[in-house]
ChimeraX commands (.cxc) that place a marker at each C-alpha (Angstrom):
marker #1 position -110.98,2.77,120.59 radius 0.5
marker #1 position -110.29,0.88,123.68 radius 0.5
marker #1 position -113.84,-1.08,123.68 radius 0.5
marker #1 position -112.86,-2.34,120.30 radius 0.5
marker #1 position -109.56,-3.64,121.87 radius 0.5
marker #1 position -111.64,-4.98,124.60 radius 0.5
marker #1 position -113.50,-6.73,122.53 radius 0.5
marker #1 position -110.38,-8.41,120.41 radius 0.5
marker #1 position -108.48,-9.39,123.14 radius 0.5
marker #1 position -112.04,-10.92,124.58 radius 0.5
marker #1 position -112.65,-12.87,121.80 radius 0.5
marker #1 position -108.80,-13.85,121.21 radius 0.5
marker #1 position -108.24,-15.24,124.81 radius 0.5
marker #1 position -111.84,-17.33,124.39 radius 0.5
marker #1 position -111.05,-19.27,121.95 radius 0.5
marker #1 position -114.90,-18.95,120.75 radius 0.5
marker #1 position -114.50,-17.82,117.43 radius 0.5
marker #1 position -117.64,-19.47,116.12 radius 0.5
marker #1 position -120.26,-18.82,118.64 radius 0.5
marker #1 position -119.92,-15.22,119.50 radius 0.5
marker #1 position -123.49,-13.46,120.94 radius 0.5
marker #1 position -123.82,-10.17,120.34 radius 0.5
marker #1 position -126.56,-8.06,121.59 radius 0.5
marker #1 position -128.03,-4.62,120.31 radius 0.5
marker #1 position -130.56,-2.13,120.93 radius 0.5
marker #1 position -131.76,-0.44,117.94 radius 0.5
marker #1 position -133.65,2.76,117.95 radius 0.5
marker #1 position -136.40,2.40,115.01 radius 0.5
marker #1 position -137.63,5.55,114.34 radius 0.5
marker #1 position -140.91,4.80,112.53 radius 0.5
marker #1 position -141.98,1.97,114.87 radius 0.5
marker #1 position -145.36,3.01,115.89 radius 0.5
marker #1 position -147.00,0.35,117.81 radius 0.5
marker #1 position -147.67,-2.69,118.85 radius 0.5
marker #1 position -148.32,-3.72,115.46 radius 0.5
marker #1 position -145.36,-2.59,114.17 radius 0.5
marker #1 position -143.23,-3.97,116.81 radius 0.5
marker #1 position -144.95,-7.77,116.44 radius 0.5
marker #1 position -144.37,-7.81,112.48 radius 0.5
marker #1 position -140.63,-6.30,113.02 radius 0.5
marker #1 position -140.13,-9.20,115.60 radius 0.5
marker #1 position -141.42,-11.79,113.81 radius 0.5
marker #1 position -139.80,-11.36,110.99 radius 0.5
marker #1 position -136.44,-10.72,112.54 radius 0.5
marker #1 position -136.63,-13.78,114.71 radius 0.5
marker #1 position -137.25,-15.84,111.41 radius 0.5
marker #1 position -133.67,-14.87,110.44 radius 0.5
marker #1 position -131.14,-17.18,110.88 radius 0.5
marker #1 position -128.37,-16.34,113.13 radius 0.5
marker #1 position -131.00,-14.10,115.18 radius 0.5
marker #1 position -131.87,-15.77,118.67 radius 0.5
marker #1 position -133.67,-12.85,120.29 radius 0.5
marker #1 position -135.65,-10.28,119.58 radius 0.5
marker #1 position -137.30,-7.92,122.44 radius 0.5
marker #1 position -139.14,-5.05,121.37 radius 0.5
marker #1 position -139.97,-1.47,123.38 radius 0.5
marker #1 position -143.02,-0.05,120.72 radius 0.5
marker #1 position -143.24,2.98,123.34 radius 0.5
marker #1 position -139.58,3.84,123.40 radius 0.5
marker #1 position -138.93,2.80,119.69 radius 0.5
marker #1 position -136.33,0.52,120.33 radius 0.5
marker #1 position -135.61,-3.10,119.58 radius 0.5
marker #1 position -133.09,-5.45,121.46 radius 0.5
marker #1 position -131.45,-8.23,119.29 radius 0.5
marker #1 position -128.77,-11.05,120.03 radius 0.5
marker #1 position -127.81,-12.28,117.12 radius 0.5
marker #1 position -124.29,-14.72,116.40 radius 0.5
marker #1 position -121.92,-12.77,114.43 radius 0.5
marker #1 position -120.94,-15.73,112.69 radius 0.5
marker #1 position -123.74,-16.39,111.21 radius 0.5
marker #1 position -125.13,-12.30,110.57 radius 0.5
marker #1 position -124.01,-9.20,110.69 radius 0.5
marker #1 position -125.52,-5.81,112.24 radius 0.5
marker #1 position -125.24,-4.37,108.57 radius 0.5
marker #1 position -127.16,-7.68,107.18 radius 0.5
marker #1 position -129.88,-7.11,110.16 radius 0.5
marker #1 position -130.52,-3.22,109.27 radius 0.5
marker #1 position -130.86,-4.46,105.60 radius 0.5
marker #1 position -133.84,-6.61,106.32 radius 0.5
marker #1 position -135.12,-3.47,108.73 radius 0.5
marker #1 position -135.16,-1.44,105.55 radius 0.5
marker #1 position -136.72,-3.89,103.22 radius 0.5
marker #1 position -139.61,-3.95,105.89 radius 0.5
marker #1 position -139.76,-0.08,105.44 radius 0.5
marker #1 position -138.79,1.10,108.76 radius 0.5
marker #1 position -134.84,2.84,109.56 radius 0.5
marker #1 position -133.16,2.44,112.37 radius 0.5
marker #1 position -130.43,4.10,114.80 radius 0.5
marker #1 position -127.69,2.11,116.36 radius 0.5
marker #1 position -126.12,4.11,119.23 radius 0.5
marker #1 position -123.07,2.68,121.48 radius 0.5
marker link #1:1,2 radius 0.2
marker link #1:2,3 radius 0.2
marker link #1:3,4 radius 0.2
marker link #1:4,5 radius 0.2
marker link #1:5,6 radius 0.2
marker link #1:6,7 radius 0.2
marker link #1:7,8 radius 0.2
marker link #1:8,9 radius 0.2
marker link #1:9,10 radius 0.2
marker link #1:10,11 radius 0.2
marker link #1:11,12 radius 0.2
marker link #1:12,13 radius 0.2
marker link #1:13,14 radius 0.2
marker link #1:14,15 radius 0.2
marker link #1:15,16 radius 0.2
marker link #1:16,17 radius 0.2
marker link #1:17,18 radius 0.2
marker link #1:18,19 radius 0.2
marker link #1:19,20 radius 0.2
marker link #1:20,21 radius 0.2
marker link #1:21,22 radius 0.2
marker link #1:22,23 radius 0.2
marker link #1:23,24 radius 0.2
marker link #1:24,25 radius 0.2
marker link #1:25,26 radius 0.2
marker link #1:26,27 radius 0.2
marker link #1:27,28 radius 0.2
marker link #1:28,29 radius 0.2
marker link #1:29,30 radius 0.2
marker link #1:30,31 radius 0.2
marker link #1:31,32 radius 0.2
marker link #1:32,33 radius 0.2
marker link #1:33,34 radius 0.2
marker link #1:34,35 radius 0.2
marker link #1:35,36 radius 0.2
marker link #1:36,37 radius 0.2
marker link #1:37,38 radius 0.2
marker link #1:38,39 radius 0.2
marker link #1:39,40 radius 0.2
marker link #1:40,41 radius 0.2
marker link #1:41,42 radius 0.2
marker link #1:42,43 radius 0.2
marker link #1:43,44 radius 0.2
marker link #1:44,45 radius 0.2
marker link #1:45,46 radius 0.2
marker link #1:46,47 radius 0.2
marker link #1:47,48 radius 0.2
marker link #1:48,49 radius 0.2
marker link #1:49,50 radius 0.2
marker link #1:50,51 radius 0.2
marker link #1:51,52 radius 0.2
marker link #1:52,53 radius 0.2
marker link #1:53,54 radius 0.2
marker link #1:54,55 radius 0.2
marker link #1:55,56 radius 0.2
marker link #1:56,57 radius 0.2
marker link #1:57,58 radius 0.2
marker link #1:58,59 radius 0.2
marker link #1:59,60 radius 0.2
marker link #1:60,61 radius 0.2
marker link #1:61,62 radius 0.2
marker link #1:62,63 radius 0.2
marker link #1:63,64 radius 0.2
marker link #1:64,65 radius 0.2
marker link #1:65,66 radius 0.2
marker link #1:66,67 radius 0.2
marker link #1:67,68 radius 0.2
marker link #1:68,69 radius 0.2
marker link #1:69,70 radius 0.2
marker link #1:70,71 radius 0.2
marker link #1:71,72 radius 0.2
marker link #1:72,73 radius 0.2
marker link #1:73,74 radius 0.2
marker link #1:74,75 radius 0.2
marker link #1:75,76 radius 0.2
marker link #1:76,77 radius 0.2
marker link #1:77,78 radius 0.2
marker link #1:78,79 radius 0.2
marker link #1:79,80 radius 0.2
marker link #1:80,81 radius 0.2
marker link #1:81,82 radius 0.2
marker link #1:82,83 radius 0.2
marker link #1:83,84 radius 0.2
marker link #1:84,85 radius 0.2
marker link #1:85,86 radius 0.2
marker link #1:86,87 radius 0.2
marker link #1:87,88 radius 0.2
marker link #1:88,89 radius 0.2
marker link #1:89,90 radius 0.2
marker link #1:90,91 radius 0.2
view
């Protein structure tokens, strides 16, 4: 619980409502390759509110800073899913 208060009393005392960064690693468990990272990358980077996407095809994982203003992380896994693959978020 306390990282979530963290987090609140971060963003209250910023007074940065609109231009919060958020950054996420993703486990995707049907990532493959190369291939498979460079099509999940591209088309997440094509997403608005998504300003970086790093992929790690030999670990299966995908890092992406996104504005929470603009997307969510539920909004990002959608589009994950509609390119076939799942994913694991893990704090």
């Amino acid at each position: 619980m306390s990282f979530y208060i963290d987090q609140i009393k971060a963003l209250m005392g910023s007074k940065n409502w609109g231009n919060q960064q958020v950054t996420v690693t993703l486990i995707i468990t049907n990532m493959k390759d190369d291939e498979d990272a460079r099509k999940l990358a591209s088309v997440l980077q094509s997403i608005p509110g998504i300003t970086n996407v790093v992929p790690f095809p030999r670990h299966r994982r995908l890092t992406i800073t996104y504005n929470s203003s603009q997307i969510t992380l539920e909004a990002i896994g959608y589009h994950i899913a509609r390119l076939g693959y799942h994913y694991l978020h893990k704090i």
